[in-house]
C-alpha positions in Angstrom: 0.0 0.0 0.0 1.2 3.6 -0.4 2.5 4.9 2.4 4.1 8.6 3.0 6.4 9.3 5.9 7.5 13.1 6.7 10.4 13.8 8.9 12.5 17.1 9.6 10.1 18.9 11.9 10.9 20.5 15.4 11.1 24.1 17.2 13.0 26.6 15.0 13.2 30.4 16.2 11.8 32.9 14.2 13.8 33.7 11.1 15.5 30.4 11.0 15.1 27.1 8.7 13.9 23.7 8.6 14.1 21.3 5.7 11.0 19.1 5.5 11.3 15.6 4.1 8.9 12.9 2.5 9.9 9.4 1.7 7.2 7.6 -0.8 6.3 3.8 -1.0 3.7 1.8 -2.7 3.7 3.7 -5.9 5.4 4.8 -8.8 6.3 8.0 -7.4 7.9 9.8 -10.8 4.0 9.8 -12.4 2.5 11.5 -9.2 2.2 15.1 -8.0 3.8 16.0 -4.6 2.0 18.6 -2.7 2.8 19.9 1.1 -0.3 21.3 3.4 -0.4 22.2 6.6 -2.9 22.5 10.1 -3.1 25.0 12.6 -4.7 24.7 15.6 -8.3 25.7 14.9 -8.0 26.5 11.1 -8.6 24.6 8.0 -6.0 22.1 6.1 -4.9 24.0 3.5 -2.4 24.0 0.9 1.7 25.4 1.0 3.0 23.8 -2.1 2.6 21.4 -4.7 4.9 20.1 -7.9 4.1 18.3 -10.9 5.7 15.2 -12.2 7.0 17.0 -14.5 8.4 19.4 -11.7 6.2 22.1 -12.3 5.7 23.9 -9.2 3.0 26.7 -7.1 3.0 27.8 -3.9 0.5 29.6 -1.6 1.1 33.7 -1.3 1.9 33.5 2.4 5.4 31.0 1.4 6.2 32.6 -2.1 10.0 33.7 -1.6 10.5 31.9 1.5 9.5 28.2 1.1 10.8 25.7 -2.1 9.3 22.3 -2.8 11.6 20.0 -4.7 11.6 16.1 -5.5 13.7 13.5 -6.0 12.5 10.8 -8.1 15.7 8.3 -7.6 15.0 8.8 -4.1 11.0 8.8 -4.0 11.0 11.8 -1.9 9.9 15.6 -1.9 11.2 18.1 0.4 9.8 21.5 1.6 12.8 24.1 2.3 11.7 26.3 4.6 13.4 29.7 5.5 12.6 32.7 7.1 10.3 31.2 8.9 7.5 33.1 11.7 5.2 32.5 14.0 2.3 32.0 12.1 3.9 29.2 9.9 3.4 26.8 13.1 1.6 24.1 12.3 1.4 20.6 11.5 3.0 19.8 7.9 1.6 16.9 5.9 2.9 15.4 2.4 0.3 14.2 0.3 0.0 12.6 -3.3 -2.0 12.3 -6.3 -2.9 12.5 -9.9 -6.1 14.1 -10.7 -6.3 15.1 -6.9 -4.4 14.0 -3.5 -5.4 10.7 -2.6 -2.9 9.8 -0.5 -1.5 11.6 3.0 1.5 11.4 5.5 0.8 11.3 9.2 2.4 14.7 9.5 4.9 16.5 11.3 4.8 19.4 13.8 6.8 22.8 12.9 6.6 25.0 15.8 8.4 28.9 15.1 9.0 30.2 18.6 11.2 32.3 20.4 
């Protein structure tokens, strides 16, 4: 079955990085499209960033300039860099994957920005 494991999440200050990673199994991961979304406490899932198979990417106004998706199809993984990160970027992060639409999800990993 396809499973989706995120790592690279902790407590980063405000202003610093973190490098999110996804490792893919259970599918051919070069035909799929990568996305990253994230949770706050009390608000909606929403989208951060996607990229295409072909390695097309978008990414939601509040992480233009600061955040880059990337994928590695040798390695059947995507990563979200994150810098310059604040306060309001705390949430939990979650790789998902999909053709037509995300089927698949990660269990998801906590970014906390916090002096």
């Amino acid at each position: 079955q396809v499973q989706l494991v995120e790592s690279g999440g902790g407590l980063v200050q405000p202003g610093g990085s973190l490098r999110l990673a996804c490792a893919a199994s259970g599918l051919t991961f070069g035909g799929y499209g990568m996305g990253w979304f994230r949770q706050a406490p009390g608000r909606e899932r929403a989208l951060v960033a996607r990229i295409t198979a072909s390695g097309g990417t978008y990414y939601a106004d509040s992480v233009k300039g600061r955040f880059t998706i990337s994928r590695d199809n040798a390695k059947n993984a995507v990563y979200l860099q994150m810098n310059s990160l604040k306060p309001d970027d705390t949430a939990v992060y979650y790789c998902a994957a999909g053709m037509a639409q995300f089927n698949y999800w990660g269990q998801g990993t906590q970014v906390t920005v916090s002096s």
